[in-house]
N, C-alpha and C positions, 0 to 999 in steps of 0.2 A: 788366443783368438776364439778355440771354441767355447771356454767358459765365458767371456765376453757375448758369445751370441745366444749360450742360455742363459745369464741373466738375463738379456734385452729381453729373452721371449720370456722367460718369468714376471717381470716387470709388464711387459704387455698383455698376458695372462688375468694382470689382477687393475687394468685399467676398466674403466666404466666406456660406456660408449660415447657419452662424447668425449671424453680424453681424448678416445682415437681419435674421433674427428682434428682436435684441437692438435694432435699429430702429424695428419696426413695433412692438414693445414700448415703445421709449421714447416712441413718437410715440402709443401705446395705440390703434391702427389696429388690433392684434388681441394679445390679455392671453395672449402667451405662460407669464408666468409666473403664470397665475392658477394652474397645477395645480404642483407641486414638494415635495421634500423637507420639508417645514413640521412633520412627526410627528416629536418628540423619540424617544429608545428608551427615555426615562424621567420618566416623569412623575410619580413616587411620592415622597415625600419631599423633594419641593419650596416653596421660601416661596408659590409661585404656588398651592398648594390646603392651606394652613397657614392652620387658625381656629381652632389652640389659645390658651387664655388665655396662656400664656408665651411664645409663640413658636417652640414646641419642634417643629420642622416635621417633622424625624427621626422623631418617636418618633408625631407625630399621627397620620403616613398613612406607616406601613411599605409595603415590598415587600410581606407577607404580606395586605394589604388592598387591592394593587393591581388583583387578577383579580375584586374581588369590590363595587369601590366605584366610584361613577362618578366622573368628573372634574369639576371646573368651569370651571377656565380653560384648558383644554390635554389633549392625549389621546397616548398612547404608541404603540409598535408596533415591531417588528423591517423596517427596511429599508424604511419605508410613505413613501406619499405623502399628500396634505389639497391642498384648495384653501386660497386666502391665507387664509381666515379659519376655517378647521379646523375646517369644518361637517360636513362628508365625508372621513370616512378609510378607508383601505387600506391592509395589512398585512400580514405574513406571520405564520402561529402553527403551529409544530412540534412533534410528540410522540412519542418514542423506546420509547414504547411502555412503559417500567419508569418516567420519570418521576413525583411524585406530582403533581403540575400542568403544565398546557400553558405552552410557551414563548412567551410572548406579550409578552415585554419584555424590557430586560437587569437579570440580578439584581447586587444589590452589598452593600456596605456601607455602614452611616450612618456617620457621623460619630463617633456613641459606638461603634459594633462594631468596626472598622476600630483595628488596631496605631496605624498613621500618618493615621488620619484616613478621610473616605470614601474610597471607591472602590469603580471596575465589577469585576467578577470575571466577566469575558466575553472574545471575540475576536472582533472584528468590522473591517470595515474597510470605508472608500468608495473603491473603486478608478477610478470615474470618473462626469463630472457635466459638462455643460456649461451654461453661465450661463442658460438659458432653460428650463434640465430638458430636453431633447428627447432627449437622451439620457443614463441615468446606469446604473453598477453597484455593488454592494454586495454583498459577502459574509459568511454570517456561520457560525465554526465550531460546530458542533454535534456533544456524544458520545455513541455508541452508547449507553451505558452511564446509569444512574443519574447523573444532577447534583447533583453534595456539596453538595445546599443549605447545612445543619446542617453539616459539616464545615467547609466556609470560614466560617460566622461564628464557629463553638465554636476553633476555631483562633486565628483574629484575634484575639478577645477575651481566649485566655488568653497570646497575645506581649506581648511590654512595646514602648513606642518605639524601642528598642533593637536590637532585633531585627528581622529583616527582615520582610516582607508571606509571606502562605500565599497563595500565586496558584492559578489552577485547575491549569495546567501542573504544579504540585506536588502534584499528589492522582493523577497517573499516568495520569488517566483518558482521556488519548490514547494513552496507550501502544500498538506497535504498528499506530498509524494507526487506530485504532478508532475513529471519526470522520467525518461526513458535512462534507464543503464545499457549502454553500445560495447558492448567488449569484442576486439577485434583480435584474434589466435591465426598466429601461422605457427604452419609446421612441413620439416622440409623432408621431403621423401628421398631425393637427390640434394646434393649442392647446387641442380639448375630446376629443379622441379619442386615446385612450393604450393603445399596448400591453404588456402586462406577460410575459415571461416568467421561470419561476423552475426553476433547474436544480440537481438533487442528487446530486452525486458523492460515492458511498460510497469511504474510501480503506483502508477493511483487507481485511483478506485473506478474510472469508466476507460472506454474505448478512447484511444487517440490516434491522429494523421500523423504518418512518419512515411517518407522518402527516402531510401537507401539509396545511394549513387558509388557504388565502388567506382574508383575512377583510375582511366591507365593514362600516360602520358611522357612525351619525351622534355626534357627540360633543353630548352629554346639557345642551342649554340650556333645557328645557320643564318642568323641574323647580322652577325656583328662583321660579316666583310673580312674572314677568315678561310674561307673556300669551302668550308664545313658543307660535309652533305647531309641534305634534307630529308631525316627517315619518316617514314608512313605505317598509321594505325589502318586497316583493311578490316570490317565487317567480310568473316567468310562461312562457308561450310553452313547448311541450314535444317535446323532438326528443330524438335517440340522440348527435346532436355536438356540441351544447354546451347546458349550463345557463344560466339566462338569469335576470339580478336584476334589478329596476326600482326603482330612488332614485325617492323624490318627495319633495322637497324646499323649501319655500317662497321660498329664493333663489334656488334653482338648478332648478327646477322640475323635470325628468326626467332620469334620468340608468340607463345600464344596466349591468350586470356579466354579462359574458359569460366563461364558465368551460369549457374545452374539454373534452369526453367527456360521460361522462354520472353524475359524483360526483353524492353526498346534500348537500341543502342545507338547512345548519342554521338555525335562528333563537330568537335569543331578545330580549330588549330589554336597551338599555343602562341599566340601573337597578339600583343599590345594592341587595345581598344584605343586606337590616338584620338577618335571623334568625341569618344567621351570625356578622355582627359585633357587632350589639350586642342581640341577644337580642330583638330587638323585629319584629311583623309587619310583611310586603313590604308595600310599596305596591303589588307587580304579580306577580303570578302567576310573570312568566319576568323572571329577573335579568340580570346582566349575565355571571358566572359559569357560566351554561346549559351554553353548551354546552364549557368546561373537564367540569365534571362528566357529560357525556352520555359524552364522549370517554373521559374517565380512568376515570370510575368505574360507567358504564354504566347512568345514570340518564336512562330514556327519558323522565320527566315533566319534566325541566329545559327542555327545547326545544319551541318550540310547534310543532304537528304541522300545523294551520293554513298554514304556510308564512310568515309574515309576522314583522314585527315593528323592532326599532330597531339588531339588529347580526346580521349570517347570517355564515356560511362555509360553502366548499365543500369537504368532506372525500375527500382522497383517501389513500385506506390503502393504503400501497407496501410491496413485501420489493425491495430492491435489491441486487442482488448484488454479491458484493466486486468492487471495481476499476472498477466500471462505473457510469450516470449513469440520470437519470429526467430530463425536463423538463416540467413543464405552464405550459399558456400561459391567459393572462385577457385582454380587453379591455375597457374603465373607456370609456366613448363618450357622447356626446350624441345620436348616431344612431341612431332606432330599429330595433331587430330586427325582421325578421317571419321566420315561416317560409314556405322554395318548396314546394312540391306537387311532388316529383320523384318517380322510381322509391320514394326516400325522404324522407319532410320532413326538411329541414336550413334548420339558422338561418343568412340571412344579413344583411348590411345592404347598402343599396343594390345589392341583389342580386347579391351577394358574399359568399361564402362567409369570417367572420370570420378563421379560423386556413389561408385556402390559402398560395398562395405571396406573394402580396403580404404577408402576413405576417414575413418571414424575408427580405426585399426592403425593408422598410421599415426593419428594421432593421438591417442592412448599410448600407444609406445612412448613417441617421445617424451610426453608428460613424463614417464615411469623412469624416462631416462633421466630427464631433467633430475626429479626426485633423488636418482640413484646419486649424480654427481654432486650434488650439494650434501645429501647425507655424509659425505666424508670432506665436509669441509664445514662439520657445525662442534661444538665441544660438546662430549659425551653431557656433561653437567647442565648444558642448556636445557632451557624450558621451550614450549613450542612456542608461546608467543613471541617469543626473541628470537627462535630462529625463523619463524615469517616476518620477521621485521629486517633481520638480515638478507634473507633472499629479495624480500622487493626493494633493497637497500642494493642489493648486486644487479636488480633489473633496472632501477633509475641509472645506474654509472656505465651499463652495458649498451 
């Protein structure tokens, strides 16, 4: 038995750090992977929310129903995370200012529109992920310019199988680098405490309109005449350096969103728009839709002014100028906020200022970590472009 217990400590001696994680995970000593990647970028026209009489999942719940309809078994987002059971998400949602709706998923093709069948008509990529989530990134391209919703399907539609696919790259609309790069980094401090930063590199040559909407939200199980209780997003706690949301959640009891500066924070509920889609009265005042339309089209009653509700974002309206970047940072915690009484109230936790240096410390660690754990799972012989082809080869399947 005692040599049995030093090998184990030997063996764990020359593990990396996330090993351990991936340890105290197996051995569920602490649910590293309770928080991770779990948010599809598409949940629309899937057999998973398909209750058409024929089966025709395509045509049930297009794209053009996705910003407006709730989900039932599953919820979307650009680069988001969910806990394992995708009670609580988080999300990134973009807007260039000329779009007719907020970026809040990837758009595509069905099946019927599509030359050769579906497909995304997007550019996105996971550039890295380590097995516990502690660290991952994600980028996704974004154009200046109007998004040829109409163009790419009227396109597609009228090619034959024959003919190749209309991609976005062929509507021109990067031309010139007209184009923002969105790379969205979490890195987790705890297993319940995550920090998010999301960084926008404009790449053409003048200033552009960009809209950042990190967004929180609960995916809509209160609906369906199951008894399910009703959890609440709470606008609290009020300082100049960060915004501050309160989850309450019946699983997950408290959880907060901390959003650095001092952005508007929107709220509406996550509840099917019926008047839009099927002509028929909301069940609720504030849809799911809100605040797409507060945003795009400048309808102040879409959002409740209350502060409360089943899905918020925190709106920050950028001009970024060519060549150069923005970054705002969020943190997703179990730890509650208070504010200090200093020359000025500022929110911190554990009387630590959210966004200081341990911020930007924490994540540099895990990067190093990440690092460390792949360097022993690449072959000596490899060359480095093949091993960053393998790593963001283990961030797509991750």
């Amino acid at each position: 038995m005692a040599k049995l217990q030093q090998s184990d400590q030997r063996r764990r001696q020359t593990l990396t750090e996330e090993e351990k994680r991936l340890e105290e995970s197996r051995q569920r000593t602490i649910h590293w992977k309770r928080w991770g990647p779990y948010l599809s970028e598409r949940q629309w026209g899937t057999v998973r929310e398909d209750y058409s009489a024929g089966g025709t999942a395509w045509d049930y719940f297009p794209h053009d129903h996705a910003r407006s309809r709730a989900y039932r078994w599953g919820e979307d987002g650009l680069g988001g995370i969910s806990d394992r059971h995708q009670l609580i998400c988080f999300a990134l949602a973009l807007w260039n200012g000329k779009d007719p709706i907020l970026k809040e998923r990837l758009f595509g093709l069905t099946g019927n529109e599509g030359n050769h069948g579906e497909d995304v008509k997007e550019y996105y990529f996971y550039l890295d992920s380590t097995p516990c989530h502690s660290y991952m990134k994600f980028l996704y391209k974004y154009p200046e310019q109007e998004f040829p919703y109409t163009w790419l399907a009227d396109e597609n539609q009228r090619r034959g199988k024959h003919d190749p696919e209309f991609e976005l790259m062929d509507t021109g609309i990067f031309d010139e680098d007209r184009y923002f790069d969105v790379f969205v980094e979490y890195a987790k401090v705890t297993a319940e405490d995550i920090l998010i930063s999301i960084t926008a590199h404009n790449r053409g040559p003048e200033a552009a309109e960009l809209h950042i909407l990190p967004t929180l939200w609960f995916r809509n199980i209160w609906s369906w005449g199951d008894g399910s209780q009703r959890p609440t997003l709470t606008r609290v706690l009020e300082s100049q350096d960060a915004a501050v949301i309160e989850a309450n959640h019946a699983t997950y009891q408290k959880r907060w969103l901390l959003c650095e500066g001092s952005p508007e924070v929107l709220f509406t509920e996550n509840e099917t728009n019926n008047e839009r889609l099927f002509r028929v009265p909301n069940r609720s005042r504030f849809v799911k839709d809100g605040i797409n339309d507060y945003i795009v089209h400048g309808a102040r009653e879409a959002v409740n002014r209350e502060l409360t509700g089943t899905k918020c974002a925190a709106h920050y309206p950028l001009r970024i100028d060519g060549g150069t970047s923005v970054t705002i940072r969020l943190r997703l915690t179990d730890q509650p906020p208070t504010v200090a009484r200093r020359s000025a109230p500022a929110v911190v936790i554990q009387g630590v200022r959210p966004f200081g240096e341990d911020f930007n410390e924490v994540f540099a660690r895990r990067r190093h970590e990440a690092d460390e754990f792949y360097a022993k799972r690449v072959r000596p012989s490899q060359n480095a472009d093949a091993t960053r082809v393998q790593r963001q080869a283990c961030a797509g399947i991750l």
